[in-house]
Structure formats: C-alpha cells, structure tokens
C-alpha positions as CSV (number, residue, x, y, z in Angstrom):
1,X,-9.9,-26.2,-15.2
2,X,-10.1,-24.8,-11.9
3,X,-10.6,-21.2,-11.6
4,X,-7.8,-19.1,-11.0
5,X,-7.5,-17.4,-7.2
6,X,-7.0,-13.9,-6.3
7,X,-3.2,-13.1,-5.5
8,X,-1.1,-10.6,-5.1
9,X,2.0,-9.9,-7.5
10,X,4.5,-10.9,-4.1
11,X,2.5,-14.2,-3.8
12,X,2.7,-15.3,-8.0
13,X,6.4,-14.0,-7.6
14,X,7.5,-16.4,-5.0
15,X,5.3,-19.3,-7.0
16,X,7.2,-18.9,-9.7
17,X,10.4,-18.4,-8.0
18,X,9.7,-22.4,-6.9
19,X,9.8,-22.9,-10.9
20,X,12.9,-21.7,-11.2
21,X,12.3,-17.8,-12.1
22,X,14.8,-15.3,-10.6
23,X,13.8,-11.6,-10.7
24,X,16.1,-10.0,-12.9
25,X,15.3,-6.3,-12.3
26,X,12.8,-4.4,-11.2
27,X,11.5,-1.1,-12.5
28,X,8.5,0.8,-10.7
29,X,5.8,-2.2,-9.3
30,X,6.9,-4.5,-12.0
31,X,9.2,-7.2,-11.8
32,X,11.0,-8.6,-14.4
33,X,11.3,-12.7,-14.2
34,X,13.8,-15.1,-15.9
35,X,14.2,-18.9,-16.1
36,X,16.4,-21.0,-18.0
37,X,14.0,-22.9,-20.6
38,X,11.3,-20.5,-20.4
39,X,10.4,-16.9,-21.7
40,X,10.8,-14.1,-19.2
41,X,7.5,-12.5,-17.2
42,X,7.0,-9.5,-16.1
43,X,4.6,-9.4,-12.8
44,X,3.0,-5.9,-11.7
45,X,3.4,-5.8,-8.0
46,X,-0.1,-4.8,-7.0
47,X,-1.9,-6.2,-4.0
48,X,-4.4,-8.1,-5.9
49,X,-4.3,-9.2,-10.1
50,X,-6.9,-8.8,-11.8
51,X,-7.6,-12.8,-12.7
52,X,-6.8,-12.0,-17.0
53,X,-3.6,-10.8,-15.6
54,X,-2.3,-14.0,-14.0
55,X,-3.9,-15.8,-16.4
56,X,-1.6,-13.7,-19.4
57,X,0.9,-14.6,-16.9
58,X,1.0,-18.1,-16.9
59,X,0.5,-18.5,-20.2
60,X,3.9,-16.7,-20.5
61,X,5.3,-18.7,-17.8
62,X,4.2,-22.5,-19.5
63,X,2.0,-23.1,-16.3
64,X,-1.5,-24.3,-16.3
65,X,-3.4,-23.0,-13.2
66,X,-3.3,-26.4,-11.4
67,X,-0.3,-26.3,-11.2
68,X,0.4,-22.8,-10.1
69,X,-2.4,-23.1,-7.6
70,X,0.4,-26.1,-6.2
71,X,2.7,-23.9,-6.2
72,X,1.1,-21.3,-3.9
C-alpha cells in the first residue's frame, strides 16, 4: 500500500468531487459530502490532515489510497 500524502481538506474535496461527491453543506471548516452509492463524508477544511484523518476518510468514502492518490 503506498503511503498516504499530506493534503489539505480543499485538495481531498476536489478528489472526491471527481468520484462523484457533491458538498451538501458546510458548517464551520467542515464539509459535508454526498454521492449516490456511497455513505456521506465529512472533510475538516484545514490546511494540512493529519494522515489518520484521510485515512478515516477514505475508508468512509470506499477508496483505497491508490486510488485517491489518482485522483489528486
């Protein structure tokens, strides 16, 4: 598995958006993410997360890191 890179919450935001994820609503720095066939995320908008963050994340999302390092 390759390891996961640092990113911002912008940057994982507009990688899943290329899944299909819309933001639904935000409240404060998070951002709340839905997609049709897929359980909704919630992304903090910080400038860097912390790598068990994303990694929460993605699990949530159905993505293994290879692919969301595509993605970006």
């Amino acid at each position: 598995m390759p390891p996961l890179p640092v990113c911002s919450g912008a940057q994982t935001i507009r990688a899943l958006e290329k899944v299909g994820y819309r933001v639904i609503r935000t409240e404060g720095s998070h951002v709340r993410l839905n997609c049709p066939g897929r359980p909704p995320v919630t992304v903090p908008l910080h400038r860097e997360l912390d790598r068990g963050t994303l990694r929460s994340i993605l699990r949530q999302a159905q993505l293994a890191p290879a692919e969301f390092i595509a993605l970006l």
